[in-house]
MARKE-733890 format. One record per residue: x, y negated, z negated of N, C-alpha, C, CB in turn. Coordinates in steps of 0.02 Angstrom, whole numbers, padded with zeros to 5 digits, always signed. Glycine has a CB too. Layout:
N
XYZXYZXYZXYZ
...
//
This chain:
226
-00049-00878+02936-00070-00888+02866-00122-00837+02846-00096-00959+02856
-00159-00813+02894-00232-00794+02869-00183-00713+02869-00324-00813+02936
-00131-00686+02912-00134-00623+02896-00078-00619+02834-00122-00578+02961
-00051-00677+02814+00007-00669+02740-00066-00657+02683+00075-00773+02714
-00115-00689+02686-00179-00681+02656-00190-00615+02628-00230-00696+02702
-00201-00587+02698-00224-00526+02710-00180-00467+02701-00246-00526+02769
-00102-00482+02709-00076-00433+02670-00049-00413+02588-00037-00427+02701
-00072-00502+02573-00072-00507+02490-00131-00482+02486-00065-00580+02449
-00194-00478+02491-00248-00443+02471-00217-00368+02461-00309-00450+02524
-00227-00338+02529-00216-00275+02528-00153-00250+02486-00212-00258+02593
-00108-00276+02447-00066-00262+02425-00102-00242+02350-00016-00312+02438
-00136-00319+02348-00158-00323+02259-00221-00258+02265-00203-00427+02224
-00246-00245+02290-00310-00188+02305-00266-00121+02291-00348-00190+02401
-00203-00109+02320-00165-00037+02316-00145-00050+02243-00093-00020+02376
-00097-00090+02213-00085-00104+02146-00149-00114+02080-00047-00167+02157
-00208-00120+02115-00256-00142+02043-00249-00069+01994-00361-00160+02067
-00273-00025+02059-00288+00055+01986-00233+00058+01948-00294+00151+02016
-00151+00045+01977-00118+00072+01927-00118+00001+01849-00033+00094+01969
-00128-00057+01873-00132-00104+01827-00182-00107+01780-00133-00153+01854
-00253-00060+01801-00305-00041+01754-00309+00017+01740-00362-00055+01771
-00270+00057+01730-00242+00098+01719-00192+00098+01651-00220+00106+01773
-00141+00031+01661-00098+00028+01614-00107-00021+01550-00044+00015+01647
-00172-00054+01567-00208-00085+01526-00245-00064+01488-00233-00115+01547
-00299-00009+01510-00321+00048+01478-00288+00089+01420-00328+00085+01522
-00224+00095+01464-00165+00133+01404-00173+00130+01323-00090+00096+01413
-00198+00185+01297-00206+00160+01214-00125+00156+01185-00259+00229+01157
-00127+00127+01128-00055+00132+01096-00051+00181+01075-00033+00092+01048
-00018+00210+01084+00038+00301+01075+00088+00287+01015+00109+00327+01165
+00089+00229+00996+00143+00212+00947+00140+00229+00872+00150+00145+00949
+00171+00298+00860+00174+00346+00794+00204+00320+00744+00207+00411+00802
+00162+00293+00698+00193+00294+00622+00241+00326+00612+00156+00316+00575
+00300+00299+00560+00357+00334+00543+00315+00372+00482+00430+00284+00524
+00258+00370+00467+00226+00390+00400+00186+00442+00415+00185+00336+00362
+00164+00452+00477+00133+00500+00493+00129+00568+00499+00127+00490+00522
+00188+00591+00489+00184+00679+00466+00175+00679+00380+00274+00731+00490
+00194+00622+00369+00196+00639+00265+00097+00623+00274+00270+00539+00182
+00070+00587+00331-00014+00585+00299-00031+00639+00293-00074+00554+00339
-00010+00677+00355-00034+00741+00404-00025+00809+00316+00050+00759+00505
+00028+00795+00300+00051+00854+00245+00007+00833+00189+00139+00855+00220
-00020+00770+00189-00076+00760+00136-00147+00781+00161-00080+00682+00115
-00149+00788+00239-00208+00811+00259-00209+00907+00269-00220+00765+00332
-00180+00912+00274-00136+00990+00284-00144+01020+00192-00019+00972+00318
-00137+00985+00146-00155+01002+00074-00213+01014+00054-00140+00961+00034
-00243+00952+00068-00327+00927+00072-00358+00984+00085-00351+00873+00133
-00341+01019+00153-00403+01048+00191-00352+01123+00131-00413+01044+00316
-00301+01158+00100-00309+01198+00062-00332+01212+00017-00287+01206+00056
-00341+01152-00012-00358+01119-00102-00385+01062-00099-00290+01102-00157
-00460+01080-00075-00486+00985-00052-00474+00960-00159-00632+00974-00002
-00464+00902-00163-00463+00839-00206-00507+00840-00231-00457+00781-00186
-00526+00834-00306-00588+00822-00328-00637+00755-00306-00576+00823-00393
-00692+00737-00298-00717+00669-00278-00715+00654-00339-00783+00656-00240
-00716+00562-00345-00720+00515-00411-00662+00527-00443-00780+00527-00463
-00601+00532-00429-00540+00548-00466-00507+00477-00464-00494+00612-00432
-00450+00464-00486-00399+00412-00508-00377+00426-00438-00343+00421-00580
-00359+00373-00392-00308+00366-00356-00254+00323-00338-00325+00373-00323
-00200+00348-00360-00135+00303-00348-00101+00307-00264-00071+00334-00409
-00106+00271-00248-00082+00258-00187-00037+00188-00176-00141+00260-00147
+00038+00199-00134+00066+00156-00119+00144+00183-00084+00062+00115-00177
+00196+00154-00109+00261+00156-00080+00292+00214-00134+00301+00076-00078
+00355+00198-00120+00388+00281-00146+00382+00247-00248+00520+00305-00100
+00366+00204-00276+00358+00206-00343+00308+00233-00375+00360+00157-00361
+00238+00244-00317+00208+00300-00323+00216+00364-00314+00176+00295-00304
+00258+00373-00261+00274+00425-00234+00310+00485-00300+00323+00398-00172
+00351+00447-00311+00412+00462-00366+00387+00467-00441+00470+00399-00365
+00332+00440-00455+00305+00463-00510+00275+00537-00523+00262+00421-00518
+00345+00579-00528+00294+00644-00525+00252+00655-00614+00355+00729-00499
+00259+00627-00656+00229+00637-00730+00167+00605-00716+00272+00602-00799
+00114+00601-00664+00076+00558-00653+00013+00579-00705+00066+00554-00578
+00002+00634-00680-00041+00704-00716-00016+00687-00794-00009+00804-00683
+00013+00722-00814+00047+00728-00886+00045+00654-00921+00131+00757-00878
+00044+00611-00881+00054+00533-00903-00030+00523-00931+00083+00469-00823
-00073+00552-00855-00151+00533-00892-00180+00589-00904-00207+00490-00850
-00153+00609-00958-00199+00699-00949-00277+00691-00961-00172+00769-01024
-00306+00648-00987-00406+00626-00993-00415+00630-00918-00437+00524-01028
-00396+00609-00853-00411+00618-00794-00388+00642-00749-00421+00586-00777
-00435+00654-00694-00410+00690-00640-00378+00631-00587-00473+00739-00606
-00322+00647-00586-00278+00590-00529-00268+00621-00473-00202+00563-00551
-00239+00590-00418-00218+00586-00341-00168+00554-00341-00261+00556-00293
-00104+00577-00313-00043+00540-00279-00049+00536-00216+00019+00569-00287
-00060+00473-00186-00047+00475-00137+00003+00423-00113-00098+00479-00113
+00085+00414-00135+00119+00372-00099+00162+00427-00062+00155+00314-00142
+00172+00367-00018+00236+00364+00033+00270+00322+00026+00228+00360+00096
+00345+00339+00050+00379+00313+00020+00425+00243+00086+00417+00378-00020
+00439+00221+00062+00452+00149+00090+00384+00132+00135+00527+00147+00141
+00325+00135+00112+00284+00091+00154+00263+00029+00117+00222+00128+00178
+00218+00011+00169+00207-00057+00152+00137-00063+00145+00233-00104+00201
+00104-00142+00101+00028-00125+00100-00018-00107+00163-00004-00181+00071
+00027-00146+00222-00023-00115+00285-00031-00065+00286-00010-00119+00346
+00006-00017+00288+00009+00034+00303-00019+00093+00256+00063+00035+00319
-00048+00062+00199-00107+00096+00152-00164+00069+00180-00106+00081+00069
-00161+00007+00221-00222-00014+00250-00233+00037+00312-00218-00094+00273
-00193+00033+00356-00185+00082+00413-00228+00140+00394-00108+00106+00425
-00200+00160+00352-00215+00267+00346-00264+00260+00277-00110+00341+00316
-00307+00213+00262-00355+00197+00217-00425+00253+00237-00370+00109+00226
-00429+00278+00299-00486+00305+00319-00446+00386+00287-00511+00288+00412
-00399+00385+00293-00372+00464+00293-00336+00493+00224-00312+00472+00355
-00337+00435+00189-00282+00459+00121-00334+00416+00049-00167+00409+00133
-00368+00381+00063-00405+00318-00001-00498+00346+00012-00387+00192+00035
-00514+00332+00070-00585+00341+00077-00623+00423+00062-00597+00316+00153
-00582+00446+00087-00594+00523+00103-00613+00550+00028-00517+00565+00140
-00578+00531-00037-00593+00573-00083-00643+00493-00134-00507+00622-00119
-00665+00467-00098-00721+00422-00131-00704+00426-00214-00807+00455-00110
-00648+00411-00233-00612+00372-00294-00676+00327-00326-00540+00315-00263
-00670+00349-00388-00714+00280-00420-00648+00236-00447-00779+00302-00498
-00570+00232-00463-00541+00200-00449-00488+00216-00421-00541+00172-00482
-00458+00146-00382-00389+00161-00350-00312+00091-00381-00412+00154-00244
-00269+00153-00404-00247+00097-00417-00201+00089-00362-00223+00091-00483
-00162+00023-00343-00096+00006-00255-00035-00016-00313-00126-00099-00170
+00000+00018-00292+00064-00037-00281+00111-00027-00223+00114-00035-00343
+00118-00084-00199+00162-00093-00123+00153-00171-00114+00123-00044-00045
+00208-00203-00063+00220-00262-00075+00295-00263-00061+00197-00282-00141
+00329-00213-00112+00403-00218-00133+00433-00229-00077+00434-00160-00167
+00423-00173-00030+00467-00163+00046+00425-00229+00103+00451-00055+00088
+00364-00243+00096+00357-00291+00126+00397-00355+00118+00306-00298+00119
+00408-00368+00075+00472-00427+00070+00514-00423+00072+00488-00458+00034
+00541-00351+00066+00619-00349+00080+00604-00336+00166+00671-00273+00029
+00556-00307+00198+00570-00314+00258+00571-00368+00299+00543-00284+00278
+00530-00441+00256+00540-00512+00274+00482-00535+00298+00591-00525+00321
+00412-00484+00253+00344-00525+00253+00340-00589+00224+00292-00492+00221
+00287-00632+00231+00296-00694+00190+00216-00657+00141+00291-00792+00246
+00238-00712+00088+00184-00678+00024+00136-00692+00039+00184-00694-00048
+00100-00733+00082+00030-00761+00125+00016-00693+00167+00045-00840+00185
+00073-00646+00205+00026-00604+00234+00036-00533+00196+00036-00602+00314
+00049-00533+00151+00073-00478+00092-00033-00470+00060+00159-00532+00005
-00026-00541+00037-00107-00566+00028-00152-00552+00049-00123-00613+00038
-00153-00561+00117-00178-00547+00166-00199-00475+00200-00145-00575+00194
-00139-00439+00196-00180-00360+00186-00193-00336+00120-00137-00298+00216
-00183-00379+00050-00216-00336+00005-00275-00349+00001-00193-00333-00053
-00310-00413+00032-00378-00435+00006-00409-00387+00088-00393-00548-00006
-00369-00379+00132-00403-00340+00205-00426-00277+00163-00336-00316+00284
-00383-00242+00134-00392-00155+00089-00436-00172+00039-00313-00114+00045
-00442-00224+00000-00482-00214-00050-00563-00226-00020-00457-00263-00109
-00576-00249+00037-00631-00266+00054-00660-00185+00101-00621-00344+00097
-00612-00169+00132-00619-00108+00171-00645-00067+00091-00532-00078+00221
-00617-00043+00053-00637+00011+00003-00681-00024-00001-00602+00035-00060
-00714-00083-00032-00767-00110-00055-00815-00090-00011-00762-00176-00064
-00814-00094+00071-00856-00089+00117-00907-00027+00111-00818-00089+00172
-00843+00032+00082-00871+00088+00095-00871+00126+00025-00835+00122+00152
-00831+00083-00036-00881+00110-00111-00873+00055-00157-00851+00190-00159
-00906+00027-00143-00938-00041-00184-00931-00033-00254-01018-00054-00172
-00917+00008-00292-00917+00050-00342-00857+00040-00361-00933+00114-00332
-00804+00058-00316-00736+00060-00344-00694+00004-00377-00702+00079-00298
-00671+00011-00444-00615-00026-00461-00545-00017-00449-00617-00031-00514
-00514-00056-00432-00457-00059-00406-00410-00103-00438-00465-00072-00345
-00363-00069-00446-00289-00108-00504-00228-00110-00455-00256-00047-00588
-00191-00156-00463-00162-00191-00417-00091-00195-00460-00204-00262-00395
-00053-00133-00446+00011-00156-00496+00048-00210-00473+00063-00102-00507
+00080-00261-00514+00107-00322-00486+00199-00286-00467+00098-00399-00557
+00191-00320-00411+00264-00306-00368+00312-00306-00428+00289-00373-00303
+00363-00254-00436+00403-00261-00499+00460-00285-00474+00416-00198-00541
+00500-00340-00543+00567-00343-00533+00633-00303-00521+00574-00365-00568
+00680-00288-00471+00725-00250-00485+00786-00295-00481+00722-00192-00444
+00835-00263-00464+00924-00268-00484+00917-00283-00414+00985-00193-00516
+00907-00242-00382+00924-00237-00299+00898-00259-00252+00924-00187-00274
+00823-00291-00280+00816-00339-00242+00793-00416-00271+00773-00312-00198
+00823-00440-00345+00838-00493-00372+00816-00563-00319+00913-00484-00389
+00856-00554-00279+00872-00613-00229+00799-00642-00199+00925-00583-00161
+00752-00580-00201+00682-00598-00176+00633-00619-00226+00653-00541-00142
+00666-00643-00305+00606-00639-00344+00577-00686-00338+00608-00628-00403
+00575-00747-00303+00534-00793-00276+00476-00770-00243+00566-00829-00238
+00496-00753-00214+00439-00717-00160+00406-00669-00211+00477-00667-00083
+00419-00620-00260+00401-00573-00273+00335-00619-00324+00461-00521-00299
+00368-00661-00350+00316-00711-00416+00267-00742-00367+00366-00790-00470
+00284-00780-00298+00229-00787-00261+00177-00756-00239+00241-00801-00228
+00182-00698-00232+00161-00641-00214+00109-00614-00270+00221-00598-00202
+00142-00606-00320+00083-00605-00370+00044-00645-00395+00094-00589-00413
+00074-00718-00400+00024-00756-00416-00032-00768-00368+00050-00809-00434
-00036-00743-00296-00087-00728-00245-00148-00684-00293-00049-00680-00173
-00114-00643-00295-00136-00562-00289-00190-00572-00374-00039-00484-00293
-00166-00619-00407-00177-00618-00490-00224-00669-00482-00109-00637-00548
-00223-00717-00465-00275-00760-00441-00345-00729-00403-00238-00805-00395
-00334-00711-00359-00378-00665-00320-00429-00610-00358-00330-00627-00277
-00381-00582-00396-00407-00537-00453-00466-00562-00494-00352-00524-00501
-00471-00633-00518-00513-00673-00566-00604-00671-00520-00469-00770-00575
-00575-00669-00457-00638-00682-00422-00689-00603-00439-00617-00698-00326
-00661-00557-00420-00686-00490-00448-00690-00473-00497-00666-00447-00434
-00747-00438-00518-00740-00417-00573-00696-00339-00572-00810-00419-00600
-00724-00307-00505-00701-00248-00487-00617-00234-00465-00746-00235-00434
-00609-00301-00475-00500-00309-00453-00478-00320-00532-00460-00415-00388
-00423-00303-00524-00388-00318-00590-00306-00305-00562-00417-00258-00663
-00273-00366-00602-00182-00371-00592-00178-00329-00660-00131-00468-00595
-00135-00300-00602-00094-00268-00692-00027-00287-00686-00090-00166-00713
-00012-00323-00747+00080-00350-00755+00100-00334-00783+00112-00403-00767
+00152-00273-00728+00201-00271-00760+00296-00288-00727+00184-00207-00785
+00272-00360-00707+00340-00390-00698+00359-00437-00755+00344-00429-00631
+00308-00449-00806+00342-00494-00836+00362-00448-00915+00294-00569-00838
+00329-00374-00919+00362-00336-00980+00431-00305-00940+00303-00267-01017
+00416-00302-00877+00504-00275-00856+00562-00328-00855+00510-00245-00774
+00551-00374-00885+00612-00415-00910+00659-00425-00961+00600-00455-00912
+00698-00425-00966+00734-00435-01032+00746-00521-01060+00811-00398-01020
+00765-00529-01091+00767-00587-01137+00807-00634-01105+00794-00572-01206
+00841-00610-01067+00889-00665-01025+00841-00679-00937+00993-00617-01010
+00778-00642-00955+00739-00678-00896+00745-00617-00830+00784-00766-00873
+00815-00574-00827+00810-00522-00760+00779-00456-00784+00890-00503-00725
+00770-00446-00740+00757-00363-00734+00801-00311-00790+00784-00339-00649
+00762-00282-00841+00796-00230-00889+00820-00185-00848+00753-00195-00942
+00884-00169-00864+00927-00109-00810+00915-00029-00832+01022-00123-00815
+00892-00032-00888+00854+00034-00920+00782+00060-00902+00847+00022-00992
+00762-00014-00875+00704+00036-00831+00696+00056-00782+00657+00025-00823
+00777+00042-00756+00758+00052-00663+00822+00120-00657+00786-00049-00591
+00804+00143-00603+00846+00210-00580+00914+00174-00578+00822+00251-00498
+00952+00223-00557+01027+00192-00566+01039+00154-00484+01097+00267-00587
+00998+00180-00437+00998+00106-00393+00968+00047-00402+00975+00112-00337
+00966+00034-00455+00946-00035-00466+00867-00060-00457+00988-00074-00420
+00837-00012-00389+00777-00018-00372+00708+00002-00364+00786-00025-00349
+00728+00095-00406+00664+00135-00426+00659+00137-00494+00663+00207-00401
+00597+00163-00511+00597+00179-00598+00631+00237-00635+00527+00192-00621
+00655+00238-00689+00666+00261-00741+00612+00313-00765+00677+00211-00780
+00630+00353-00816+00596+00394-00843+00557+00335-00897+00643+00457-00871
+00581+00282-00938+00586+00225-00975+00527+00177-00926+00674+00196-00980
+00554+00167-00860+00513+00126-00825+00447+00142-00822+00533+00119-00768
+00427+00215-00806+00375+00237-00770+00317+00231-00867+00399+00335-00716
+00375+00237-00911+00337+00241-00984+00293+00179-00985+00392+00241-01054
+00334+00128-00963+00315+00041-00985+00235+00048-00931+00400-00045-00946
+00251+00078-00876+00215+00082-00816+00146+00123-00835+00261+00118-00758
+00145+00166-00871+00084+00198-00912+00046+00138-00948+00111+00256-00973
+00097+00120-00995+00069+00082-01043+00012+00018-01022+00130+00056-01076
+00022-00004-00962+00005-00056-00915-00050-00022-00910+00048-00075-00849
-00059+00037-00850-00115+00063-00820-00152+00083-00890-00100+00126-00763
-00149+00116-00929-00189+00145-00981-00254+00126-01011-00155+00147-01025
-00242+00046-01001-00312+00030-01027-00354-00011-00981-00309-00007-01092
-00334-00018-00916-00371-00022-00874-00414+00042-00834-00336-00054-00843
-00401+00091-00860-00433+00144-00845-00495+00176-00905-00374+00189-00830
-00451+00143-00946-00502+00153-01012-00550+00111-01005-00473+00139-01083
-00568+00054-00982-00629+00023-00980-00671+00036-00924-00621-00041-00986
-00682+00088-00910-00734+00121-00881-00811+00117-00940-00700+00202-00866
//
């Protein structure tokens, strides 16, 4: 008995380094988003960003807004979406794409692909109030607009979730003065209650030249009350 002991010791003694070793191991696990940060950091360091500018950051409905400029010509804006992400993942790269150019505001929208990827609207919530507290941490200053998850064609089937989701996010908003919902899921409707098919791209699920108009109209005067 005493030497089965003794050769389980000596066994676990040869095995520990590689087990603290593999514990140690940091995660190596690369964002699918991570060369599009890198090409925003790769810009940066050519043409650093003005500080105190407008920043839009989120999924590809930011991304895809290229009239962003021309839409607010009174300010200096920032694009910074990527496209199919999710709000984590503006939480994630928050040190590298949101903090860095110290925004006096930022506006998010993302959410969309979190539910279609099969978040529940509790943890959709959950990283927007994580991001809004992180910016807060580090510019207390900043206002932040929160476009409400929009209705589409193509993903209809989720608008439960999508109305839960905002009514989080819109609620939440009342507590700050520095948060604000901006809605625009309930002007992207038509009269029969769905999604207007004139504001969305012809997949059913990006904006329009029409969409991105309604989508100004929203942001416009939340930027004006500065």
């Amino acid at each position: 008995m005493r030497s089965f002991w003794r050769v389980l010791s000596y066994s676990y003694l040869l095995l520990l380094p590689a087990m603290l070793a593999f514990a140690q191991r940091p995660d190596t696990t690369v964002s699918p988003w991570e060369e599009e940060i890198r090409q925003f950091e790769r810009a940066d360091s050519l043409r650093p960003p003005p500080q105190g500018a407008i920043l839009f950051v989120g999924s590809s409905s930011i991304r895809m807004w290229e009239t962003l400029q021309q839409d607010f010509p009174g300010y200096q804006v920032i694009n910074r979406g990527f496209g199919g992400s999710e709000l984590g993942d503006a939480l994630r790269f928050a040190d590298r794409i949101i903090l860095p150019y110290r925004p006096r505001v930022v506006i998010i929208y993302a959410g969309d692909n979190d539910l279609a990827n099969g978040k529940a609207a509790e943890q959709i919530f959950s990283d927007f109030k994580q991001l809004v507290l992180l910016i807060h941490q580090h510019l207390p200053d900043a206002r932040i607009g929160y476009i409400s998850i929009k209705p589409s064609l193509a993903r209809w089937t989720l608008v439960g979730k999508m109305k839960q989701t905002n009514k989080l996010i819109r609620a939440y908003s009342f507590q700050d003065r520095r948060v604000a919902y901006l809605d625009i899921f309930t002007p992207m409707l038509g009269k029969d209650g769905t999604p207007t098919k004139e504001l969305l791209a012809p997949d059913g699920l990006h904006l329009s030249k029409e969409g991105y108009a309604l989508w100004k109209k929203v942001v416009e005067p939340f930027l004006g009350q500065e």
